[in-house]
C-alpha positions in Angstrom: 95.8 -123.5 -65.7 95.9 -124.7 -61.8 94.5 -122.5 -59.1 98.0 -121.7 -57.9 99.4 -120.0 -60.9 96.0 -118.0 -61.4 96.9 -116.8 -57.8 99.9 -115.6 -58.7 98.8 -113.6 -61.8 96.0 -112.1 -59.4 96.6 -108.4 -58.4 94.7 -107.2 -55.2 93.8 -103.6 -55.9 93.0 -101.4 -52.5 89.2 -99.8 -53.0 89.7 -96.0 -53.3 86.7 -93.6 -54.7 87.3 -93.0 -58.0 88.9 -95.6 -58.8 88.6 -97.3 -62.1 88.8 -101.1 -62.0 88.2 -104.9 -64.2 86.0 -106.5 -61.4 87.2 -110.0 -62.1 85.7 -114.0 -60.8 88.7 -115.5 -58.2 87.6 -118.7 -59.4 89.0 -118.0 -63.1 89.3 -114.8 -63.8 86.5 -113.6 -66.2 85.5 -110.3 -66.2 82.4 -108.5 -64.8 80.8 -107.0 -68.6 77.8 -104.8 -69.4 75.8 -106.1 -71.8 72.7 -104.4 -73.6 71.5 -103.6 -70.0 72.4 -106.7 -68.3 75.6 -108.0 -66.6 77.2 -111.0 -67.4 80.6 -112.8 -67.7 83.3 -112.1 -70.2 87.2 -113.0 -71.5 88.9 -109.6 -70.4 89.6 -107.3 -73.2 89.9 -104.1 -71.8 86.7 -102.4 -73.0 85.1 -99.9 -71.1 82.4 -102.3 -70.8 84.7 -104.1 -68.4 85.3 -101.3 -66.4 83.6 -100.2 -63.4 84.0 -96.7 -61.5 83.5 -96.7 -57.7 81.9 -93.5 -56.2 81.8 -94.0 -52.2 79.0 -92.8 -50.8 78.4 -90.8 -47.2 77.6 -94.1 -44.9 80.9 -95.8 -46.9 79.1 -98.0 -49.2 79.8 -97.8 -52.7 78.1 -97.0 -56.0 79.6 -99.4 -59.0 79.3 -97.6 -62.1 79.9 -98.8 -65.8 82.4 -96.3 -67.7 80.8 -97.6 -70.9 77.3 -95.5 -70.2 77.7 -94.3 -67.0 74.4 -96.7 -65.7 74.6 -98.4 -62.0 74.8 -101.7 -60.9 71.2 -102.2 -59.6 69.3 -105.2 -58.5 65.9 -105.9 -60.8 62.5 -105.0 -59.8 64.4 -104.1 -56.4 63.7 -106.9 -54.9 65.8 -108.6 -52.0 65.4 -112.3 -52.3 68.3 -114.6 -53.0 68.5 -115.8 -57.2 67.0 -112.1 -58.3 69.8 -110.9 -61.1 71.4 -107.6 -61.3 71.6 -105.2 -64.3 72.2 -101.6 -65.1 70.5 -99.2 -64.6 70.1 -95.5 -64.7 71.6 -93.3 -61.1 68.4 -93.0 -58.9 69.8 -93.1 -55.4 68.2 -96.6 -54.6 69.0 -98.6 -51.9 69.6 -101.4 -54.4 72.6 -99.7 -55.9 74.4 -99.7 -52.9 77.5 -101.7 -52.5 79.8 -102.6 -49.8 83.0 -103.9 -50.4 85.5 -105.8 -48.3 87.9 -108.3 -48.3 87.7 -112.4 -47.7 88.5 -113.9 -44.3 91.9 -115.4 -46.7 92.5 -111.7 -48.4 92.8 -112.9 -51.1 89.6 -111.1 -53.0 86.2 -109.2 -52.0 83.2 -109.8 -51.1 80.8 -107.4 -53.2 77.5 -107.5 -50.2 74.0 -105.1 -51.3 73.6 -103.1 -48.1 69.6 -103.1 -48.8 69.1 -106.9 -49.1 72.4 -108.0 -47.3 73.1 -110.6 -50.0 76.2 -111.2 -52.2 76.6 -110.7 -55.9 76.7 -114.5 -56.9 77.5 -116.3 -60.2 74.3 -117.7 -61.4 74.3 -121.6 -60.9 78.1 -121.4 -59.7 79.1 -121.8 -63.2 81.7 -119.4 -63.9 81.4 -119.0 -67.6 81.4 -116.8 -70.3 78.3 -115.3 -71.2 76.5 -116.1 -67.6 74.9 -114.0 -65.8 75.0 -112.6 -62.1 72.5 -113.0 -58.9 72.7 -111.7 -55.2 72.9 -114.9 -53.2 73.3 -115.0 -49.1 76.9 -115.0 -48.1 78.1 -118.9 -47.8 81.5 -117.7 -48.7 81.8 -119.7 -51.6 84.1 -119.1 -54.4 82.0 -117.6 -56.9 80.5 -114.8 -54.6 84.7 -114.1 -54.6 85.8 -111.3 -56.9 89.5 -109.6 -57.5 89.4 -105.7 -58.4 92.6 -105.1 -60.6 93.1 -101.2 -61.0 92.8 -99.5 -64.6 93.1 -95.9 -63.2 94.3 -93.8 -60.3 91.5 -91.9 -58.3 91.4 -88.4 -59.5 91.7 -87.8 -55.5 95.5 -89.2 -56.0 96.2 -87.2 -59.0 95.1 -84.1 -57.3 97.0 -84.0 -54.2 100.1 -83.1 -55.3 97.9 -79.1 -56.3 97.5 -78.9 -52.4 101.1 -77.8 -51.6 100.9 -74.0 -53.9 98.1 -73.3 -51.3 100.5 -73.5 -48.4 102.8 -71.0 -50.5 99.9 -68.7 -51.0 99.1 -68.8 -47.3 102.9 -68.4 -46.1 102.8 -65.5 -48.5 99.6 -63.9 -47.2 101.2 -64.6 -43.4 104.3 -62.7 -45.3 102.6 -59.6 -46.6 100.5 -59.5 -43.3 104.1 -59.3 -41.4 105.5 -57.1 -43.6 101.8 -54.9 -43.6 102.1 -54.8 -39.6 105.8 -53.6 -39.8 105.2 -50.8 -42.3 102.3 -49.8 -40.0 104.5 -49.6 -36.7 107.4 -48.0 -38.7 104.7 -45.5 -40.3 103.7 -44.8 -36.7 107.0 -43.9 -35.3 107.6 -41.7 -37.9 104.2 -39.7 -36.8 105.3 -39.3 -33.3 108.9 -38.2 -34.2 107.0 -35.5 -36.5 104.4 -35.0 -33.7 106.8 -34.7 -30.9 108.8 -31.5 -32.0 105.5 -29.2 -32.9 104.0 -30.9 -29.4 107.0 -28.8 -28.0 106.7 -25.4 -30.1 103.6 -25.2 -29.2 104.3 -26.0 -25.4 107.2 -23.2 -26.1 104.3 -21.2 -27.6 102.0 -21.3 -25.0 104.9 -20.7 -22.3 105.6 -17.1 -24.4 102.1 -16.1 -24.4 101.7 -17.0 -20.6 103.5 -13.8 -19.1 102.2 -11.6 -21.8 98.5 -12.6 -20.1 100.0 -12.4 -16.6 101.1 -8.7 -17.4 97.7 -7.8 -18.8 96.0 -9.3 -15.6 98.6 -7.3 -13.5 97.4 -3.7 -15.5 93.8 -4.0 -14.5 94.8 -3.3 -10.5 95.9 0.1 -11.7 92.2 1.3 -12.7 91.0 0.3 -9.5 93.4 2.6 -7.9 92.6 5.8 -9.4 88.7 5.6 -9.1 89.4 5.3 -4.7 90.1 9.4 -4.6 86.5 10.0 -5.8 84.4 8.7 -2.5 86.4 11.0 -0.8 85.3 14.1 -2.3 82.1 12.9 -1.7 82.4 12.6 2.0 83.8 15.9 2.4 80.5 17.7 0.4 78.3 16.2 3.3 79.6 18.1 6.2 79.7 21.1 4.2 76.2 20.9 3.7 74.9 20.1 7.3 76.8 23.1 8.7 74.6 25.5 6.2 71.4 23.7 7.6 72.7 24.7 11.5 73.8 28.2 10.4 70.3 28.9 9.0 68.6 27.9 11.5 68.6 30.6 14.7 67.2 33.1 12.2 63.9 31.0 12.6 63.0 32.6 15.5 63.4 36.2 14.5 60.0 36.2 12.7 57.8 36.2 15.9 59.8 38.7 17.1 58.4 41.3 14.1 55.5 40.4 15.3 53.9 42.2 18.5 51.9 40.3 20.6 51.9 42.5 23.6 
């Protein structure tokens, strides 16, 4: 088969997290298989050996995971140089089992580029065949550092979205019950002031009756005052009584040397 009608079977997937996908050679189209631990090359046959989960991480690199036992794509011994191979191995956060992923300078496939060591995964002796295995290799662009990610699965993100929209009905009905709360609440308090407003005025009607009773009861107490003026009167007229007594007694004073003789 030429290389122009393997292009044309070729489907260029778009990297989303989450995604499920056959990480496939340009050059011919063998599959990316785990293998008791290691990673080699493979006829596709849709096992979930063959498939390979992406889970982005924060920095926007990419963890490659095998859906066959959930184990990493991981560079051995961690080490950086160009020829070391890659294999699986357990989650541990390592800066070995981070991936970026971006397309050729054609398009036409990705490049799959360790962040840690800044090398490419590479077929091993550019020999693209089954049962080979991979290497990290500095990027020269070549062919068999070229892979095509054909999609298996939709992200769960994608699957997902659609359960976003019954939150905006929840909220529009909150916003609802809120507007309706607030109405029943001013309606409530117009009620209360038409109650409150008639006994505001029988009591102001109240208080208006009572006044005059209080005025009149304020205008008695005048009236005591009025009778108890007579009395200092009678007491001035006792006085003068009592100093004319005093003068009338008085001239007989002098009688008494009179029964007396001196001569």
């Amino acid at each position: 088969m030429d290389k122009n009608m393997q292009e044309q079977k070729r489907t260029l997937s778009p990297v989303k997290s989450g995604g499920e996908y056959v990480i496939l050679t340009r050059v011919n189209e063998l599959a990316l298989q785990a293998s008791d631990g290691s990673i080699i090359l493979a006829a596709p046959n849709g096992s979930d050996s063959q498939r390979w989960k992406l889970k982005k991480l924060a920095g926007g690199a990419y963890k490659i995971v095998n859906c066959a036992n959930g184990d990493v794509i991981d560079i051995m011994y961690g080490a950086m140089d160009s020829g070391v191979w890659v294999h699986l191995w357990e989650d541990i956060d390592a800066p070995t089992q981070e991936w970026s992923i971006r397309k050729t300078k054609d398009g036409g496939a990705y490049t799959i580029l360790c962040k840690a060591a800044n090398k490419c995964l590479d077929v091993v002796g550019i020999s693209a065949v089954e049962g080979n295995h991979i290497q990290i290799w500095e990027d020269v662009n070549g062919e068999n550092q070229q892979w095509v990610l054909e999609a298996v699965g939709e992200p769960p993100a994608e699957k997902k979205a659609p359960a976003k929209k019954p939150a905006a009905k929840k909220t529009a009905s909150k916003t609802a019950e809120k507007t309706a709360s607030k109405a029943t609440k001013k309606t409530a308090s117009k009620a209360a002031e038409k109650k409150a407003a008639p006994k505001a005025a029988e009591k102001k009607a109240a208080i208006t009756k009572a006044a005059p009773a209080k005025l009149a009861e304020k205008k008695e107490e005048p009236a005591k005052i009025v009778e108890k003026k007579p009395e200092p009167v009678a007491v001035v007229e006792a006085k003068p009584a009592a100093k004319a007594a005093d003068k009338k007694a008085a001239p007989e004073k002098p009688e008494k040397p009179v029964s007396g003789s001196k001569k």
